[in-house]
N, C-alpha and C positions, 0 to 999 in steps of 0.2 A: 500456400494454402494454410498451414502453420500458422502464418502471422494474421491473418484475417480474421483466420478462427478464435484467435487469440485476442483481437481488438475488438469483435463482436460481442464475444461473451465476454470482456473484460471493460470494456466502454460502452459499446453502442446499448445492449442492454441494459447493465446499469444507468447510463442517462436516462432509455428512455421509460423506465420505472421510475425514474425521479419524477420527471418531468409528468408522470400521468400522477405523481403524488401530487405535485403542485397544483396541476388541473385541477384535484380534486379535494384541494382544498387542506391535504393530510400535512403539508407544508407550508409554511408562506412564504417563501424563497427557495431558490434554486440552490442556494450561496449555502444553505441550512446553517443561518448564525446561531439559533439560538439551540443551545444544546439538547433541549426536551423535546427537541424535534428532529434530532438528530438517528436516534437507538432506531425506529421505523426504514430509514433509506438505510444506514449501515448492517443491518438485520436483512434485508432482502439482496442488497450486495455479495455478504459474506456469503447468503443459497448460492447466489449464482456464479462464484467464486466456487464453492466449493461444487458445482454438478459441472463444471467446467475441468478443474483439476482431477476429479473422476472419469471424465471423457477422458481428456487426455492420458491419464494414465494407463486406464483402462484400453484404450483404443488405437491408443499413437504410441506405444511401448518406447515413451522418450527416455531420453538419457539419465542417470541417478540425481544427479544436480538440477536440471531444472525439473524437475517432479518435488524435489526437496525445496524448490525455490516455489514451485505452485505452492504447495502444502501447507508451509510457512505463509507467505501473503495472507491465504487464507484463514488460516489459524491467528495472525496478526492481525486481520479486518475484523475478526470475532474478538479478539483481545482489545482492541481499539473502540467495540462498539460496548461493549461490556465499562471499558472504562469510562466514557462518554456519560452513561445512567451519571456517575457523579459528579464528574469532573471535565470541562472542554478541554480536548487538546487539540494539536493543530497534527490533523489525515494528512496535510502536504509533507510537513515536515516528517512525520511518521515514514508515509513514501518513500520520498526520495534520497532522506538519512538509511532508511532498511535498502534502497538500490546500492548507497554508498558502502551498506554493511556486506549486503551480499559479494560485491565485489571485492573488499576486503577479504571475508570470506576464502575467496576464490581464489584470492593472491599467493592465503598462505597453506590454500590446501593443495593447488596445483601449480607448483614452485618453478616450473620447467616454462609458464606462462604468463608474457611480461604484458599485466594490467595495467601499467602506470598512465599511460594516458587515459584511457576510461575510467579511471579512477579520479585521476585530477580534473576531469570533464564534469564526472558525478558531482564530484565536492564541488566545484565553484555554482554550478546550476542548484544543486539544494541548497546552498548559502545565500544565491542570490532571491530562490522561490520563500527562503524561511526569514528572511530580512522584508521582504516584500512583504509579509503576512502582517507583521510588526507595523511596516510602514502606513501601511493601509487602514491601521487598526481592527483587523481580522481575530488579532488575537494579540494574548500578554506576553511578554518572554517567557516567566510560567510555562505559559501553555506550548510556545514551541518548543523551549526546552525539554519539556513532558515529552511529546511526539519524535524530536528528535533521536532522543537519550531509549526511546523506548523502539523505533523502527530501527534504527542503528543496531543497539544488539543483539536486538528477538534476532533480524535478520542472520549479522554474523554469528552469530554462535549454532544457530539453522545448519548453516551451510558450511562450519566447520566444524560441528561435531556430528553432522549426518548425510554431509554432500559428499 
């Protein structure tokens, strides 16, 4: 039930508030290439982001680490859309370097628990998701390096100075 809950307000809603952007005109892609059309879908994200991590905290008394790991996302999609206003960076990279930090994180705060395979799982899938952005021309190394460098630590340092 947890994880439904979890994909519902963390995907299926956010799609489908995109997707009524695009209907309506508020986007002209799904992809949102162009950054001045970006701050509108990651601003209604980061709501629903954050009335999600208030559910859950509030409601499902989860454990210190993932509430510290909701929080963080959250505060990192608001950090992400804020820095968007000026500058594109690349959200995947961001992602999946802040999953790769979180686990980090986790490695060296709960020492007794051996991550190394989700860990080298994370890495190779964000290298492969943040090379593919490049390849595609999605974005400039700039801009994943931006994303990477910035989901990476927000995340670990989250979850190892308050997980």
């Amino acid at each position: 039930m947890f994880i439904l809950a979890t994909f519902t307000a963390t995907f299926v809603i956010p799609a489908l508030s995109i997707t009524v952007m695009k209907l309506s005109s508020r986007v002209s892609s799904l992809e949102l290439t162009h950054r001045e059309e970006r701050f509108l879908p990651f601003l209604s994200i980061t709501l629903f982001y954050a009335a999600s991590t208030y559910m859950f905290l509030e409601k499902l008394n989860i454990i210190k680490p993932l509430s510290v790991m909701m929080i963080s996302v959250t505060v990192l999609i608001l950090l992400l859309s804020l820095i968007t206003l000026k500058f594109k960076i690349s959200i995947h990279a961001a992602a999946l370097w802040g999953a790769v930090g979180f686990l980090c994180g986790l490695s060296l705060r709960f020492t007794g628990q051996d991550l190394m395979a989700p860990l080298l799982v994370s890495v190779v899938i964000a290298g492969v998701v943040s090379t593919s952005r490049l390849f595609q021309n999605f974005h400039t190394p700039k801009e994943v390096w931006w994303g990477t460098v910035t989901g990476f630590f927000f995340c670990l340092a989250s979850v190892y100075l308050f997980g």
